[in-house]
C-alpha positions in Angstrom: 99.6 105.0 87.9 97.7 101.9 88.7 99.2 100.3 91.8 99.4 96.2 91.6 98.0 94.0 94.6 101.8 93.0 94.5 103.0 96.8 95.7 100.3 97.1 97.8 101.9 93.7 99.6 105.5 94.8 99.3 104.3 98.0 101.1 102.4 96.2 103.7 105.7 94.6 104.8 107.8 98.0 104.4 105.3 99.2 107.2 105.7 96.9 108.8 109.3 96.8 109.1 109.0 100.4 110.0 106.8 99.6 112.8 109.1 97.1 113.9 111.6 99.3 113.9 110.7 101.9 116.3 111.5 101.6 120.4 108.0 103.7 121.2 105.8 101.1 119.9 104.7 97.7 121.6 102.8 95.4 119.3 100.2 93.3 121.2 98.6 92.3 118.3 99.9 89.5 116.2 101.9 91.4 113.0 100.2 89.5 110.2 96.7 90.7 111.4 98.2 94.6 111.7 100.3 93.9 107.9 96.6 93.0 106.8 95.4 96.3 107.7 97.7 97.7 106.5 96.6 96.1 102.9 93.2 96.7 103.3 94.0 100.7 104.1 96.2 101.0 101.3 93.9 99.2 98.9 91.1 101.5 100.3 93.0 104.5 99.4 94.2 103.0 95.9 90.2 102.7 95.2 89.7 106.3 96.0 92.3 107.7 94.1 91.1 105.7 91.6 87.8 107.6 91.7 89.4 110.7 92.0 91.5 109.8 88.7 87.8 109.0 87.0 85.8 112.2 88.0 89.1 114.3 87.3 89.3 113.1 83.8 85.6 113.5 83.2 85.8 116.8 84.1 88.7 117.5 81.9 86.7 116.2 78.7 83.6 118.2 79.5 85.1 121.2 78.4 83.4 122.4 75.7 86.7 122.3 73.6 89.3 119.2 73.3 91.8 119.4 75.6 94.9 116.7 74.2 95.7 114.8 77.2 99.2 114.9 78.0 99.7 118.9 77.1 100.1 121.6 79.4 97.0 122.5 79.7 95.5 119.5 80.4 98.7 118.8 83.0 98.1 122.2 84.5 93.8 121.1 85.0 94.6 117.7 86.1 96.6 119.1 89.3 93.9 121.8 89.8 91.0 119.5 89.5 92.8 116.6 91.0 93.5 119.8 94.1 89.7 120.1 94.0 88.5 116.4 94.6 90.9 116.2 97.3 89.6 119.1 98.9 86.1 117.9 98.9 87.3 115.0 101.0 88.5 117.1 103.6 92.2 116.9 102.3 94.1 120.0 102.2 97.4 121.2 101.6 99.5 124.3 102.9 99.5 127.0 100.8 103.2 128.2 99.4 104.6 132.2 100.6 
């Protein structure tokens, strides 16, 4: 799901409020240049996973057979490829007993 540049903004200031919000942390730097981080991080991410989206896809429709998007086949090799890009960047996730 594409995220707007509006979200990304509303989340910047939900972060922020959070920050805010916490005793341990003392802010020395003024809060609009940390809440503009905050949008630059998030849009970062939004651009990979954006990628990640791309090359998942791709590799879905390579399959020498059509896979109708929205079944569960292609539901259940979204989350595994989607799995795999993630792990090529170092992200992993704990495995379930």
């Amino acid at each position: 799901m594409p995220m707007t540049r509006e979200k990304i903004l509303q989340l910047s200031h939900q972060v922020m409020s959070a920050i805010d919000a916490l005793d341990e942390v003392e802010i020395f730097e003024e809060r609009n240049v940390i809440r503009q981080e905050v949008v630059k991080i998030l849009t970062d991410l939004h651009l990979e996973e954006e990628k990640i989206d791309l090359a998942v896809r791709q590799r879905i429709t390579s399959q020498k057979r059509t896979i109708p998007e929205g079944g569960d086949e292609w539901d259940i090799l979204y989350k595994k490829y989607h799995y795999d890009e993630l792990r090529k960047l170092g992200i992993s996730f704990p495995t379930r007993s």
